[in-house]
N, C-alpha and C positions, 0 to 999 in steps of 0.2 A: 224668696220673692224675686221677678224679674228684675233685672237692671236694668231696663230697657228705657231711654231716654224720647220715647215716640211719644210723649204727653208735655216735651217741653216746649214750651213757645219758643217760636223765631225769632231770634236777635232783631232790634231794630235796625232801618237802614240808618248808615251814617249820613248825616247834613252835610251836603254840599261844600259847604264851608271850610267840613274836616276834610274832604279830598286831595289827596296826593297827587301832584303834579307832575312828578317825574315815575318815570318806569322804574317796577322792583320785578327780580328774579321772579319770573314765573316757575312754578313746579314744574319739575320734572316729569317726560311723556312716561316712563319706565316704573311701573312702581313696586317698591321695597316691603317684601313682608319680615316682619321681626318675631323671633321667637321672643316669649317670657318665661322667665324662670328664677335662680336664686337671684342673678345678679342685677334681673333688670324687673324686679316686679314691686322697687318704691314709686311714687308717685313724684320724688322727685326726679331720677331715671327716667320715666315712663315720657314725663316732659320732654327730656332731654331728645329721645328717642323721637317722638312725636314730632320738634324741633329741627332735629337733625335731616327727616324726612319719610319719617314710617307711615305709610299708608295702612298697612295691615297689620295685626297683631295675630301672634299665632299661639292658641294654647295644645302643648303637646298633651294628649289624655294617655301616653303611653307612661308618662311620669308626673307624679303629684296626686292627692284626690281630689275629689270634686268641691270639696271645702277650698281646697287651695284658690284651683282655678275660679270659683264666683271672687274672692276675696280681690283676683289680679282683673277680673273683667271689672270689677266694680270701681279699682283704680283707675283702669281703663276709661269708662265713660265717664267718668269724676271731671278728670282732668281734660278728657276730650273737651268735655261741654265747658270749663273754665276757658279755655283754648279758642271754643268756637271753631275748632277744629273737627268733623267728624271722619273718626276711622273706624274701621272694619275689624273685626274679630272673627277670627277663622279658627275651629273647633277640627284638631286632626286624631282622628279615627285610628287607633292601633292595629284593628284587623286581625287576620288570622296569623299572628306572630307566633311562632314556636318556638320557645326557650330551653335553655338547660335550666334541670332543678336546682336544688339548693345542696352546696357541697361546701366543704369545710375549708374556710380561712388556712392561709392566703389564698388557694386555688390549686389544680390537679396539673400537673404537665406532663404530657402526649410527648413521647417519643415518634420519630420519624419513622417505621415498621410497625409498631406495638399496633396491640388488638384493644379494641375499646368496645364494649358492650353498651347498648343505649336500650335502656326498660323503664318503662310508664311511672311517672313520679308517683303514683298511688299503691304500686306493688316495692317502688325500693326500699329495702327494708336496711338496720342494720350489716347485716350482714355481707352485705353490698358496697357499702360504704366505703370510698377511696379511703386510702390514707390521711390524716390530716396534714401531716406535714409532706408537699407536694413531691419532696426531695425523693421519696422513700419508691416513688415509681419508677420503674427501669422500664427499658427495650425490650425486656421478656417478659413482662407482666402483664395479662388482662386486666383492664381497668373497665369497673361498673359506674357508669353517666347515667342517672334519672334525666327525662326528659316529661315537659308538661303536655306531650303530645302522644295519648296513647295507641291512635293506628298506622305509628310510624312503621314498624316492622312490616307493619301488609302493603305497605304502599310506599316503600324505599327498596326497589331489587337491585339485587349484584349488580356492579359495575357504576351506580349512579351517585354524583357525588354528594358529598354530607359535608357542609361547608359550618364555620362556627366564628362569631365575632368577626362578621362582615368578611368571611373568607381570610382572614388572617390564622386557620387555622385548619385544613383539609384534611378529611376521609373518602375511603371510596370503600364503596358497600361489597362486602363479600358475602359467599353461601353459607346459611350457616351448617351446613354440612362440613365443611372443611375446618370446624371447632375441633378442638379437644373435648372430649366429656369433662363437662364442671359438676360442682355442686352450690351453683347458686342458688338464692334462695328463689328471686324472680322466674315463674316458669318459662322455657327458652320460647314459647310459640310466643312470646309478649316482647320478645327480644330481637333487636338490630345488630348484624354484629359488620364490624366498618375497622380498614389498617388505616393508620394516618400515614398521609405522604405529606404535609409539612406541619410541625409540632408548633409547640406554648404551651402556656400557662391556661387554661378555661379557669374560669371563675363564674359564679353564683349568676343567674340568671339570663346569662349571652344570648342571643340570639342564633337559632341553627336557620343555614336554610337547606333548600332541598334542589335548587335549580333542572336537575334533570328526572322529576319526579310528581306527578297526575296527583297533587294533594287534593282531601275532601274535604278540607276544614270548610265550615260554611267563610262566607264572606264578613257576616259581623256577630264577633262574639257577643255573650251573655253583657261583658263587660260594655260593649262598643253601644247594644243597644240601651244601656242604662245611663250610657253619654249623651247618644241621641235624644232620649225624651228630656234629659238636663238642657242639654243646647235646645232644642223647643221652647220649654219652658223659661233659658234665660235670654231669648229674642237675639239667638247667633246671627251673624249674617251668613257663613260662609260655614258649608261641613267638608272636610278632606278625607278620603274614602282610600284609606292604605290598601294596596295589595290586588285590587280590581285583573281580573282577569276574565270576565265576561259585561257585557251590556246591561246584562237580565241582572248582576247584581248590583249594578248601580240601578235601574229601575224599582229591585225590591224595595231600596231605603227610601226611592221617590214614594213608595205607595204607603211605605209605612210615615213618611214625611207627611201628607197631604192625609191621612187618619188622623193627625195629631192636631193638625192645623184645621183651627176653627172657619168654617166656609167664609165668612166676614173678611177674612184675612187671606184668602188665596189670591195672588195675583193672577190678573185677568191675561194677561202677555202669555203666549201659548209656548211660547220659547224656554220656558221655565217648567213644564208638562204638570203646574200644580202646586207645585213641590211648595212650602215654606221658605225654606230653605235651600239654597242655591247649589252643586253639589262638584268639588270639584273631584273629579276623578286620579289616582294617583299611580303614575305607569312606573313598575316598579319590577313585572314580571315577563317573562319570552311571551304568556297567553296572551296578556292585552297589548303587546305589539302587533301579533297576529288580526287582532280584531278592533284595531285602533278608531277605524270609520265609523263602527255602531256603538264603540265606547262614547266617542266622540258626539252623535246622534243623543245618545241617552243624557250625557253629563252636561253642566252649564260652562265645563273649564277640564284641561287637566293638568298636573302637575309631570316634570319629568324628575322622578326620583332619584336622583342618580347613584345613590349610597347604595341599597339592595339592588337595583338597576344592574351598576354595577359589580354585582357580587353575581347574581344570577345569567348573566347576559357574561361574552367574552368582555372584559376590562376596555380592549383598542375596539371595538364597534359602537362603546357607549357616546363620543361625541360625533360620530355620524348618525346615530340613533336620536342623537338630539336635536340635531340639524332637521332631521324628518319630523318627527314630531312638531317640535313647532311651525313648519310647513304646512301639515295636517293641521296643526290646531287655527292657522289663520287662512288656508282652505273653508275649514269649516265654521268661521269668524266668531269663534270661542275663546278665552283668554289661556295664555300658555305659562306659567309658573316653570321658571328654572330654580334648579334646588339643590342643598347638599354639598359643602365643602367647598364655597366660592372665595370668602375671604378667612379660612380656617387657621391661618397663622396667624390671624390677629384673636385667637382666644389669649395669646400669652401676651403677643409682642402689638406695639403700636403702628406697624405700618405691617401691610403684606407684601408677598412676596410677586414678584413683574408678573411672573406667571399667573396667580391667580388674577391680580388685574388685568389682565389679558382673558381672561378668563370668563370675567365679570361682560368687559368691555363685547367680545362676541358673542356671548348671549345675548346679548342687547341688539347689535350688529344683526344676528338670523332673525329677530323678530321678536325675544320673548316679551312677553306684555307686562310679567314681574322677575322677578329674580329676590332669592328668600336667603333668610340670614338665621341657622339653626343655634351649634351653640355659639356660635360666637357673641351673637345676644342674650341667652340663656344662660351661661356661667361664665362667657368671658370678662376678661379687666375690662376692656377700653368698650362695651355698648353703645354708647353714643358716639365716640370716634368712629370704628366699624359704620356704624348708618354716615356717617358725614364720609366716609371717605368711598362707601358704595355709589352716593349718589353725588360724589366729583366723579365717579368715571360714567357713570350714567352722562353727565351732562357733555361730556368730551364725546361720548358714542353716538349721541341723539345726534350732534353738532355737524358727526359726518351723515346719519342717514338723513338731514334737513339738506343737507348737496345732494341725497341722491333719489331724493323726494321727486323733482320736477320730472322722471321719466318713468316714476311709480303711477299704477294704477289701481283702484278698487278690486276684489276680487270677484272672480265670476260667478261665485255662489251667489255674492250679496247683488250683484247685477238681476242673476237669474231667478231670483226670488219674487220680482214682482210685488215687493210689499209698497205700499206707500210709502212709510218712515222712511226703508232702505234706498227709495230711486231718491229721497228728499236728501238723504247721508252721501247717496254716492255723488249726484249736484252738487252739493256741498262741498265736497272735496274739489269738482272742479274751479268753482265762485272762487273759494278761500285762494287756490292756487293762484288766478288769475289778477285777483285783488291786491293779490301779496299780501293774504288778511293776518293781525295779530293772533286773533284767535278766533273761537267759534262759541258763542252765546246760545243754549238753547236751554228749552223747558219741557225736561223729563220726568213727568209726574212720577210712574214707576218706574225710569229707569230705560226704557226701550229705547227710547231715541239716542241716548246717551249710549247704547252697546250697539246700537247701529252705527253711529260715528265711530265708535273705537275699535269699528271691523275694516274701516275704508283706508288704513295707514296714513294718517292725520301726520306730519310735521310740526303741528303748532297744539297748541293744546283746547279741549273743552271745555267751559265753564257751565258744567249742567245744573238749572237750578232746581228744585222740588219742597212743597211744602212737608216731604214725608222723611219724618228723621231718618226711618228703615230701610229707606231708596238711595236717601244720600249715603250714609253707608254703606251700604253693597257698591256702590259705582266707584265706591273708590279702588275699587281693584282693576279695574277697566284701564287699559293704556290709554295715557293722554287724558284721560278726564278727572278732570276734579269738580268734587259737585258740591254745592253751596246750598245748605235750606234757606227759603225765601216765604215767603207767605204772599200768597197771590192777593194780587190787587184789589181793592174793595171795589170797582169797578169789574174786573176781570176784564179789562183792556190790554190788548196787547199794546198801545202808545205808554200804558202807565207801566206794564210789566218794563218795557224800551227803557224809558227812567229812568227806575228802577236799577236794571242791570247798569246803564253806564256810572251811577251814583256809586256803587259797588264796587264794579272795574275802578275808575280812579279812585274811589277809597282805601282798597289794596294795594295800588299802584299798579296794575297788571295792564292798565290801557291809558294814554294820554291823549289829551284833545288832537284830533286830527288821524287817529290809527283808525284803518279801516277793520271790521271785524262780520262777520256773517250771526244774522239772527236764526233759529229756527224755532216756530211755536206753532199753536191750532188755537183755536178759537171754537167755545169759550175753553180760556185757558185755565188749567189746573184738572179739566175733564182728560179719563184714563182715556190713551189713543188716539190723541185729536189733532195729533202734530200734523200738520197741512202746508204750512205757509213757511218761506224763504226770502229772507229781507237782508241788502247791503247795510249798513251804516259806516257812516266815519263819525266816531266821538266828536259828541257837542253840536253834531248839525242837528236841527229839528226839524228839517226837510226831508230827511231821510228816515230809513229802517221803517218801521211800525209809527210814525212819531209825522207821517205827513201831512198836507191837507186834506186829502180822502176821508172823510169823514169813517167810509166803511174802515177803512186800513184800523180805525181805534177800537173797532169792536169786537 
């Protein structure tokens, strides 16, 4: 059954009474996605995690079954909703991974010259079979590798490399002319043959890749698509699309998205092309650097991978690749996920190391919109340390790009686009600038107005409200915005929505009497697309904002 929390009523507002007086830490512009897995998928962790400052939740479908993952999303919204917190769950797509097969404990070790033979996991038979004890393989031995990819041999030629366990383990493909005659058992036309130039240990399942090499694996396996219709049916917000190297494959899943997705339920916002489900794209190969603009066009987000990233791409071009990318991705005012070995010393140890906080802190610094945390939340010790100690250096980063906000501007896309919401967003940034405003109060039914702000490079943050659990959700991936379900006013007045928000705001403690703050809404409020209107306040005047004597202003 879904776990989908779209059927729960909105929290009441708090009474006046209870409102907090003084300013509490607003969240963070930058936001944190967390991996789940052994170490962090109790309920009492998931708190912690939540607490610390997880925005998003990331379930890998590359490890665990689908039992697992409902089990962790269920936790997930459990505790979200105790919380009154809602966060996002983001469903990551394995993709066309090519693995080694399955070889005998402890694992094989490649010699630095020796010949390695690679044939289709369905042909290797005994007789094939490494050694079991790895020791037994010398420098002069062909060693037979099953691989779960059978048209590696057509489509790996001479010279191109054959990397293994994230390139910790190199081949370079040779003719197979230049064999010895064998008698193995696998026929040789089924066969890869490949010398290592730098050795290890391979063990059971690794991942090979192919960097300099035209693979035809479809984009989403058998596997990937039986995720998909699971994330459909358990109301995902976010799908992560491993391995993308064309446009057209991130459109297939949009069309297969929007077949699954009941017409009731498609969002109206053209920005989304349909889809259910949101879809972030994940640049992981040399193809979609190539064609990053229509990647970009097709997808709601992309991620920069940088673990295969790096293994396929030269190692020293990965953080100028990164640099561009998220360029590209706020070019085209789509959200930019950095990823992959940011706080990686702290799976063991309690603090990391200057470098990776350096690390952390410059992604933040070029723009990204998130920055994600693999295993370090998924099996390391300290989860909830790791999230508190990401989002101390998030808040030192933000600290400087708010000094270097006053000579930033909106981008030209979101200029030249001529929407309404976007010239009301890009306004908006200059009011707030002007005002010296706390933050930015608006009402994003699904969500648009809220990714229109969170394309304009905001310094302060958004508090978007929506009575739609689904929306608030999604938007928490959005830089700078956090979004709050509210239930629109039984009037649908914008003076009572005004209320409203500030009751909330100093309820939090996020605004105290007298901070000035920028409104955005449409009238009647809580209708899809109607955001129109841009209102000053400063908390506690009823002179101002939506809340004046203008009669019309209340309706």
């Amino acid at each position: 059954m879904p776990t989908s929390d779209a059927n729960t009523k909105p929290a009441p507002l708090p009474s006046p009474a209870s409102a907090a007086r003084t300013r509490a830490a607003l969240p963070t512009l930058t936001k944190i996605v967390a991996t789940i897995g052994p170490a962090s998928s109790s309920a009492e962790v998931i708190e912690r995690l939540i607490r610390a400052g997880v925005a998003v939740f990331r379930l890998n479908f590359s490890h665990g079954d689908l039992s697992e993952h409902a089990e962790r999303l269920a936790t997930i919204r459990s505790v979200s909703n105790t919380l009154g917190v809602h966060v996002a769950v983001m469903g990551d797509l394995q993709g066309p991974k090519i693995r080694v097969g399955i070889l005998p404990d402890p694992g094989i070790t490649l010699h630095v010259g020796q010949t390695v033979r690679f044939v289709p996991s369905e042909v290797f038979k005994a007789a094939d079979r490494p050694p079991a004890d790895s020791d037994q393989s010398t420098p002069s031995s062909t060693i037979t590798l099953p691989c779960d990819y059978e048209p590696l041999a057509r489509e790996v030629h001479p010279g191109h490399r054959v990397l293994i366990n994230d390139g910790a383990i190199r081949l370079l493909a040779v003719p197979r002319a230049t064999q010895s005659p064998t008698a193995h058992s696998a026929p040789e036309a089924d066969a890869l043959f490949a010398t290592v130039t730098f050795g290890g240990v391979v063990t059971s399942k690794k991942g090979i890749n192919l960097p300099d090499s035209d693979v035809s694996a479809p984009a989403l396996s058998e596997r990937d698509w039986t995720c998909v219709e699971w994330a459909v049916a358990h109301d995902l917000d976010w799908l992560a699309m491993s391995f993308v190297r064309r446009a057209e494959e991130v459109y297939e899943l949009r069309r297969a998205l929007a077949g699954m997705c009941p017409v009731e339920q498609q969002p109206t916002d053209s920005a989304q092309h349909g889809s259910l489900i949101p879809v972030i794209a994940k640049i992981e190969k040399p193809q979609a650097i190539a064609e990053i603009d229509a990647i970009l066009n097709a997808a709601d987000g992309i991620m920069v991978a940088r673990g295969d990233l790096g293994v396929e791409m030269d190692l020293a071009a990965v953080p100028i690749i990164q640099k561009q990318l998220i360029d590209k991705a706020d070019e085209w005012g789509k959200p930019c996920i950095v990823a992959t070995q940011m706080l990686e010393t702290m799976i063991q140890s309690a603090s990391p190391t200057r470098a990776e906080a350096g690390d952390v802190a410059n992604a933040i610094l070029d723009g990204a919109d998130a920055v994600m945390l693999s295993a370090e939340t998924a099996m390391g010790k300290h989860p909830a340390l790791v999230v508190e100690t990401m989002r101390r250096i998030a808040i030192e980063a933000e600290g400087l790009l708010a000094q270097r906000a006053k000579d930033a501007s909106p981008s030209s896309r979101l200029r030249n686009s001529r929407y309404r919401t976007a010239a009301l967003a890009h306004g908006a940034w200059y009011v707030a600038r002007d005002i010296d405003a706390r933050l930015i109060a608006c009402w994003s039914q699904e969500g648009g107005t809220a990714r229109y702000l969170a394309q304009v490079g905001l310094s302060i943050p958004v508090i978007a409200y929506s009575d739609s659990a689904r929306q608030v959700r999604r938007m928490s991936l959005l830089r700078g915005v956090t979004a709050v379900r509210m239930a629109v006013p039984a009037s649908g007045k914008l003076a009572d929505w005004n209320v409203a928000v500030e009751r909330d705001l100093l309820h939090r403690g996020w605004a105290a009497p007298g901070d000035p703050i920028v409104l955005l809404a449409g009238k009647p409020l809580g209708n899809k697309g109607a955001t129109n209107t841009l209102a000053i306040q400063y908390i506690g005047n009823t002179q101002l904002g939506f809340m004046g004597p203008d009669e019309t202003a209340r309706t």
